[in-house]
N, C-alpha and C positions, 0 to 999 in steps of 0.2 A: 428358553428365549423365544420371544414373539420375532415372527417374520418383519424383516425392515426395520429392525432396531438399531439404532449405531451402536455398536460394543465399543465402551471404551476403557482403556487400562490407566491407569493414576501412579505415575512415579513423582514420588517428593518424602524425601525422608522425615519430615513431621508427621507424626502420627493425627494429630489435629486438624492439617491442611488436609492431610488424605480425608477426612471425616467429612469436614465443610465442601470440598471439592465435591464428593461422593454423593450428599447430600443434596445439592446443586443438582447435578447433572442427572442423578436420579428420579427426581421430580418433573421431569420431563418427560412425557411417553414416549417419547419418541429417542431417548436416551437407555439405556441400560450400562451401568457400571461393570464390566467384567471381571474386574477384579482392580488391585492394586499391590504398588509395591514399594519398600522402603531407599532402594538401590538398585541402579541401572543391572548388577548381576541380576539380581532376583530380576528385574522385569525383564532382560534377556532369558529366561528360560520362560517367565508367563508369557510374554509373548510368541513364543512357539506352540505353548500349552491352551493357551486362551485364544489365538489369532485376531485381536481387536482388530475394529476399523479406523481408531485415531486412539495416541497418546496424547497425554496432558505430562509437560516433562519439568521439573523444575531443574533449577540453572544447579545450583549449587549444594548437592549433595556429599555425603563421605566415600569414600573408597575409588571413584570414580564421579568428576562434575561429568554437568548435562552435557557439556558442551563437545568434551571426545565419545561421552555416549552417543551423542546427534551426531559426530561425523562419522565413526564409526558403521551407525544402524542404516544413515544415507547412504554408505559406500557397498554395504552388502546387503542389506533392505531395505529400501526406501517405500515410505509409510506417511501418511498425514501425521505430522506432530505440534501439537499448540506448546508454547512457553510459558510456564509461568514465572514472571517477574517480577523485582524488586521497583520501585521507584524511586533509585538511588541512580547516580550518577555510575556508578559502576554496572548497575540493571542494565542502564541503559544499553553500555558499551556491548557487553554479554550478549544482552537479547540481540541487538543488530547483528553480533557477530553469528546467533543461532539463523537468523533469518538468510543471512549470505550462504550457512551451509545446508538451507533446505527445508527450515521448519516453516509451515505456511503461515503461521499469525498467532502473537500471544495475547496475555491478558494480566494485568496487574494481579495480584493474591490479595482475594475477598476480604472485606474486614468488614468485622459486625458491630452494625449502630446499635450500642445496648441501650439508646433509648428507646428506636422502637424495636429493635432483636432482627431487624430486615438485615440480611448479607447484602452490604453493597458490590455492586458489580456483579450479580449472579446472572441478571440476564444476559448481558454482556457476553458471559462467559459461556453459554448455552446457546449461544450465536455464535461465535468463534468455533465451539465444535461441529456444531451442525453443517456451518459451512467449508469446514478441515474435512470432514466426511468424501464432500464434494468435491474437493480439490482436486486437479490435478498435480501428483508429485514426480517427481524426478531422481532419480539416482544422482549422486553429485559428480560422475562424469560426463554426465548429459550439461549441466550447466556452465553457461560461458562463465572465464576464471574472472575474479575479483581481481582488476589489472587496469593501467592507468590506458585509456586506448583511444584514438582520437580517429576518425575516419579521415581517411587524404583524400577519399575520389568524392566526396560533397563537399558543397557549401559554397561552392565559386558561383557568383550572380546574383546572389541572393540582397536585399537591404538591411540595413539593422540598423536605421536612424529612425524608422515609422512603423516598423512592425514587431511585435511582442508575440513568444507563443506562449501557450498555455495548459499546462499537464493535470489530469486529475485519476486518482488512483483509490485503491484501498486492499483488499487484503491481495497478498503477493506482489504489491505495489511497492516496495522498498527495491528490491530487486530489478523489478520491471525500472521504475524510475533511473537507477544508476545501472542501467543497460542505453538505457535511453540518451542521460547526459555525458556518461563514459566517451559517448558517438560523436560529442558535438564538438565541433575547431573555439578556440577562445576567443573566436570574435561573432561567435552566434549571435542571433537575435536575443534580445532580454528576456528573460523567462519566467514565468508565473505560475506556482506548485501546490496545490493541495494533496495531504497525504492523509490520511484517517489515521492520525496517531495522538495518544494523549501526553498531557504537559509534558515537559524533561524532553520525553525521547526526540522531538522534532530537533533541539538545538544539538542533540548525540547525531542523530542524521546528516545534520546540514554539515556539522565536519567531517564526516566522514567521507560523502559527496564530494566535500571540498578540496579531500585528499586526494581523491582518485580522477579526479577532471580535469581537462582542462579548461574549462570554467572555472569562473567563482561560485560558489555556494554558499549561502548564507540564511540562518534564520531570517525572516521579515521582520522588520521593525514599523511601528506607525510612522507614511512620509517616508521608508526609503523611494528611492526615483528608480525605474527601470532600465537597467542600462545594458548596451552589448554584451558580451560575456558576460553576467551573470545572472545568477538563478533566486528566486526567492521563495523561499518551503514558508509555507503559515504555518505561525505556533501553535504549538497544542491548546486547545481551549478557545483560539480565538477564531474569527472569522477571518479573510481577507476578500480583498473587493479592489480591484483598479481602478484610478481616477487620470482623468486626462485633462491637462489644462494648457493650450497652446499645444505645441509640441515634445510636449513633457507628457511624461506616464509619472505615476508614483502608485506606493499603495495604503491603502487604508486597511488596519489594523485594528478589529473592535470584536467587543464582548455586545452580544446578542442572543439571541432564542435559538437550540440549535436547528436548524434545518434538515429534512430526512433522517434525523434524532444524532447528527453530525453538527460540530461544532470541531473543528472548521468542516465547513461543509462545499463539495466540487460545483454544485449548482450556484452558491453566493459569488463564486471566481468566477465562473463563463455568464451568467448575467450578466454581471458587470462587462467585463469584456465585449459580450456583445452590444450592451449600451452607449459604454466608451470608445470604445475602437475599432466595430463594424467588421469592415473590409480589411482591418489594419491589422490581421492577427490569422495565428494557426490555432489549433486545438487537437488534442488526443487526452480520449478517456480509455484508462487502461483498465487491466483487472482489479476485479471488487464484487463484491457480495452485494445484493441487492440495487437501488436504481440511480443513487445520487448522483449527479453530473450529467443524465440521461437528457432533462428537462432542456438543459445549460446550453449541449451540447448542441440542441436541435434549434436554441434562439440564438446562438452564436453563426450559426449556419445561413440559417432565412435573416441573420444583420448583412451578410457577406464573406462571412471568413471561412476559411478551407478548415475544414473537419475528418479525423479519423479517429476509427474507434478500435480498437486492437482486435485483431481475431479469436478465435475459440480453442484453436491450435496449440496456443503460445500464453494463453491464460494462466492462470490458478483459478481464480474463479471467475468463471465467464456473465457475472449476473448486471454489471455497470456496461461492459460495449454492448453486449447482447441489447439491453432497454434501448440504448443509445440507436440502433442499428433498427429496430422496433418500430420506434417513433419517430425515424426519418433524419435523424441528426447526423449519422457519419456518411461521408461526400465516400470517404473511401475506409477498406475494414484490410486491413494490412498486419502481418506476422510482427512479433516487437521490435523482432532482428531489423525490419526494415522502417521503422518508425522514426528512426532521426533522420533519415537523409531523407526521407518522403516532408518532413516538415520546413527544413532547409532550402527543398527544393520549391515546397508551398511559398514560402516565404519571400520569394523570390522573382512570385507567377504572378501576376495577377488576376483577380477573380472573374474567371469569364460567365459566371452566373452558374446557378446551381444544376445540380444533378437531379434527374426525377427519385423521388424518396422511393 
């Protein structure tokens, strides 16, 4: 093994997926396959034997699924583990539920263009581990429980006829997020959400959100309006972008180029925001692998609006507040535990002009 290689082990009981997987991630120098295995037993002893730095786990194997394997390995070793998922309506369910007990970020299962023989999604997928590498994980009694939870000592003073806030996330950011709105009373301000997730899983998200909050959460639609308690997640594939007209907010909903190779992407949501609504808004960019929202975050701020970017502490991947925090965009860089009432409480202040970057 070359020094600074990620080792990584491959559980999925198709002998094929393991191959194309392998294949992938192989091709990377900065990758080495340590092995793999057809079943969570077998990769319970390679993993002792082999000590990788990230699992590639799929959902749905024989003798034991991913899913009590992933609680299981979180409860007595806790490990970077990526997902590999279906794009089924039950995927979806499955992956959020891996993501709640501790897997940092998945990825759809490759499938190859026989016309021109290219694996789609392979880069994709060689990003996703590189940045599981990186991550910070957790044992799953370190994380706060999946529970319907509403903060009592925020939110009194605050407006929610003029002010909108704004969330933008990416990997570890499903969690981070419903930490975030779990916090909020059901007459918060209206909300605005970018997540880096592709088609399907966002509308699998936003009910799940919608369960556990006491907001509303909901898919975006083109032309929903902004309203107090609730929350709007952009769909997968599409953009979103605020518009303001009178004292109406609404959002716009469109297919475009993707942005920082994001589609939806956190920088087309805090543009706008800062275009439309200046002074009239919060923002937090949470954790994420590389820079989008950074740019957003820093024109949302120099419009007037109060800005935070999560810390490094509280991360999974610190690479979205870190830029943010870089280039002068977060007002204030706050643990995640305190990010809903710190927005609450923004939301509520008015903006007495910026902090020196």
């Amino acid at each position: 093994m070359q020094a600074g290689k990620i080792r990584v082990l491959i559980i999925d009981d198709s002998a094929l997926m393991r191959q194309l997987l392998a294949k992938i991630l192989a091709a990377d120098p900065m990758i080495e396959v340590a092995g793999t295995a057809p079943d969570p037993y077998i990769a319970r002893d390679r993993i002792k034997a082999l000590q990788p730095d990230v699992l590639t786990l799929d959902v749905e194997m024989p003798r034991m699924d991913g899913l009590t394997f992933l609680e299981k390995l979180m409860a007595g070793h806790p490990m970077p583990v990526v997902m590999v998922s279906t794009l089924t309506q039950k995927g979806c369910d499955v992956t959020l539920r891996a993501l709640e007990l501790g897997a940092v970020d998945f990825f759809a299962k490759p499938v190859l263009d026989t016309s021109t023989g290219v694996l789609q999604g392979a880069e994709q997928i060689v990003e996703k581990v590189k940045a599981a590498a990186r991550a910070r994980v957790t044992g799953s009694a370190q994380r706060p429980p999946v529970s319907h939870f509403v903060a009592s000592s925020v939110g009194t003073g605050y407006r929610t006829t003029h002010q909108v806030l704004a969330i933008g996330a990416s990997t570890g950011g499903t969690e981070a997020i419903r930490e975030v709105l779990a916090a909020l009373p059901a007459d918060s301000p209206g909300i605005v959400i970018v997540q880096h997730m592709p088609p399907g899983f966002t509308a699998s998200f936003a009910a799940r959100l919608n369960n556990l909050c006491a907001i509303r959460v909901k898919e975006a639609e083109d032309g929903d309006r902004v309203l107090p308690g609730t929350a709007l997640l952009a769909p997968g594939n599409y953009h979103m972008a605020v518009k303001r007209s009178g004292a109406e907010v609404s959002v716009r909903v469109f297919t475009a180029e993707p942005v920082n190779r994001h589609r939806p992407a956190v920088d087309v949501l805090f543009q706008s925001v800062a275009d439309q609504l200046g002074s009239n808004a919060a923002g937090a960019l949470l954790t994420g692998m590389g820079d989008d929202g950074a740019r957003g975050l820093k024109l949302m701020r120099d419009a007037g609006a109060h800005t935070i970017a999560q810390d490094e502490s509280s991360c999974v991947v610190f690479g979205m507040p870190r830029e943010a925090i870089l280039r002068g965009g977060a007002e204030k860089v706050l643990p995640l535990g305190d990010i809903a009432a710190e927005l609450l409480r923004m939301a509520g202040s008015p903006h007495s002009g910026k902090s020196a970057a």
